[in-house]
Structures are given as structure tokens and as C-alpha cells.
C-alpha positions as CSV (number, residue, x, y, z in Angstrom):
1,X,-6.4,-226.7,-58.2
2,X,-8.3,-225.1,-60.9
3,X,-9.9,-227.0,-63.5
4,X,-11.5,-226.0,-66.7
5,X,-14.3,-228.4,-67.3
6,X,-17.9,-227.7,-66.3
7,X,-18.2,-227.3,-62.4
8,X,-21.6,-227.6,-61.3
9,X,-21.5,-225.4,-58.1
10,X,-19.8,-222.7,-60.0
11,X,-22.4,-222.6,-63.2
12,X,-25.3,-222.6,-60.1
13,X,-24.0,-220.0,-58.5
14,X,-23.6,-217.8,-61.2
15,X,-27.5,-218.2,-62.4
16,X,-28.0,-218.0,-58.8
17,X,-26.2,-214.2,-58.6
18,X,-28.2,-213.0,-61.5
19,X,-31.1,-213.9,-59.6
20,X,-30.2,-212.0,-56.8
21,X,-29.2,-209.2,-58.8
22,X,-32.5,-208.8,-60.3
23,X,-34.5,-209.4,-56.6
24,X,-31.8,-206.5,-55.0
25,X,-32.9,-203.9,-58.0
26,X,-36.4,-204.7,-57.4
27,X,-35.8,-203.8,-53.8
28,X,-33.7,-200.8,-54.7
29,X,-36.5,-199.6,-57.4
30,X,-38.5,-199.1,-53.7
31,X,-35.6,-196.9,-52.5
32,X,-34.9,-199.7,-50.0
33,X,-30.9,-198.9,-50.3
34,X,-29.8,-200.6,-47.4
35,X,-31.4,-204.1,-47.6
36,X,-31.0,-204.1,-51.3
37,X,-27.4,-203.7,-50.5
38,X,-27.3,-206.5,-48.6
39,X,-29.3,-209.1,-50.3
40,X,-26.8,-208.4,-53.4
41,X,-23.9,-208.3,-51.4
42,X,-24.1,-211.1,-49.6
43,X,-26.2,-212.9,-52.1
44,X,-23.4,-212.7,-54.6
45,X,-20.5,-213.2,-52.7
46,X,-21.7,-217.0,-52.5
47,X,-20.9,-217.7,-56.2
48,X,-17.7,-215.2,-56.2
49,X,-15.8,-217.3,-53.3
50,X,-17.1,-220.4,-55.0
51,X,-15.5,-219.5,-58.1
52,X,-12.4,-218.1,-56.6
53,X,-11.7,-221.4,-54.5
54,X,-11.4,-223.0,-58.1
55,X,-8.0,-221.7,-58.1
56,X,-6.9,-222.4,-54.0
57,X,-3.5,-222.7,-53.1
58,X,-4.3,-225.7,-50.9
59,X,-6.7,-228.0,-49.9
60,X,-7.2,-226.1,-46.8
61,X,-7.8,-222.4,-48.4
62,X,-10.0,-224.7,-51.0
63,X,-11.9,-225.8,-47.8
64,X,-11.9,-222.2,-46.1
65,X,-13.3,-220.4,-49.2
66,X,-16.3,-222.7,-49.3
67,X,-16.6,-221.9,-45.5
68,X,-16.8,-218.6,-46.0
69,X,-19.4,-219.4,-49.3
70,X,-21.5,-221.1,-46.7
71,X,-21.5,-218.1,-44.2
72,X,-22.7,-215.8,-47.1
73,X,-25.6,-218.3,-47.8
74,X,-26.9,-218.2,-44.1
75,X,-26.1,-214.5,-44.3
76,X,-28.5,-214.2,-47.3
77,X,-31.1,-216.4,-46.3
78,X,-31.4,-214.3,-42.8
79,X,-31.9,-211.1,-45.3
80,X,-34.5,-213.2,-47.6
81,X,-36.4,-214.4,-44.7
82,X,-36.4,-210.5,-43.3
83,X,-38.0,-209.5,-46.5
84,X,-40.1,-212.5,-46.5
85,X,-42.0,-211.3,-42.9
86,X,-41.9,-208.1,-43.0
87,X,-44.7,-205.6,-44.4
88,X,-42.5,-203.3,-45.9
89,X,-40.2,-205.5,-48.7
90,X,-41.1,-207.5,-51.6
91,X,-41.4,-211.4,-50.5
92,X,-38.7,-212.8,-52.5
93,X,-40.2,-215.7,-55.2
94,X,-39.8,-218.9,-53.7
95,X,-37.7,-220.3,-56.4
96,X,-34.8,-218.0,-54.8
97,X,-35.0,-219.6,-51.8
98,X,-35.4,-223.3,-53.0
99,X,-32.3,-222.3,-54.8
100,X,-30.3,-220.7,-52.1
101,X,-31.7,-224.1,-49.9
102,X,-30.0,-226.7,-52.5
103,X,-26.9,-224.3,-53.0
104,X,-26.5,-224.5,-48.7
105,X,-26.6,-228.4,-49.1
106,X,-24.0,-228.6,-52.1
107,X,-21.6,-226.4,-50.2
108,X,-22.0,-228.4,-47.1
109,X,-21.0,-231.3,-48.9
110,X,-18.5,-230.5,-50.8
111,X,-16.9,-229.1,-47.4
112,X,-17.5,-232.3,-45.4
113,X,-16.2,-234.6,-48.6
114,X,-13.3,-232.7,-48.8
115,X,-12.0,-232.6,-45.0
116,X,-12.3,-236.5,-45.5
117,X,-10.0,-236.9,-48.3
């Protein structure tokens, strides 16, 4: 299923990672191991799965792998929001979550267009 030319999910979710690479290490520069763990984890898994349903056996592992995408995102967005309310982590910028917002949308329609076809 793969193919090579520009993939606009993919490229977003890859700028998208670095983001959430550089929020984690801010966390983790507070020695907040755990969270930070779990922002980067979760946060970059998106873009991974995304990327690796570029190359699905079938239209149904294309479909699962942006399932599991979309889990990740409402994973990560449960971590953001945690940081977001609570006294003791950085708020994450907004931009991050305007992102991760538009990300959830793509991915939830690239999943519903595709169980139609």
C-alpha cells in the first residue's frame, strides 16, 4: 500500500513528534520522569503507527493502525490536559494542542473514508 509521494498525515505527524519531544524534555529537565515518559511515548507513537500503516498488508491492518493512531491521540491529549490543570507541570503551548486537535480530525477521517471504500 505504500506510496512514495508526499503524505500529509505522515509529514504532520512527524513535525508533530518533534514537538512533543521537545515539551517531554522540558518536563523531564523538572525531573518529572514519569509524565514526561508518557507525553513522549504516547505523543510519538501517533506519527510512528501513521507512518507504519503506509506499508499495511490490507485495507483492514491500514484501517487498524490508524485506530490504534487515534487511541494514542486521545491518550496524549488526557496527559496534555493533566499538565495543563495541574500546579505542578509546565502547561503545554497551545499550539501543541491545536495541533494534536487537527491531527484527531484527520485520523478520524481518513478512518471513516476508508471503511467506505
Amino acid at each position: 500500500m505504500r506510496n512514495d509521494k508526499e503524505n500529509l498525515i505522515v509529514k504532520l505527524t512527524l513535525e508533530f513528534s518533534l514537538d512533543i519531544i521537545k515539551f517531554s524534555e522540558k518536563i523531564r529537565a523538572l525531573n518529572r520522569f514519569e509524565m514526561a515518559s508518557q507525553i513522549f511515548r504516547s505523543g510519538t507513537s501517533i506519527g510512528a503507527n501513521i507512518r507504519e500503516a503506509q506499508n499495511a498488508e490490507s485495507k483492514a491492518d491500514f484501517i487498524h493502525k490508524f485506530k490504534i493512531s487515534a487511541k494514542e491521540a486521545d491518550e496524549l491529549e488526557y496527559w496534555l490536559l493533566l499538565c495543563e490543570k495541574s500546579e505542578f507541570y509546565p502547561s503545554p503551548e497551545k499550539k501543541l494542542l491545536t495541533d494534536l486537535k487537527t491531527i484527531i480530525k484527520i485520523i478520524s477521517k481518513i478512518i471513516s473514508s476508508s471503511k467506505r471504500r
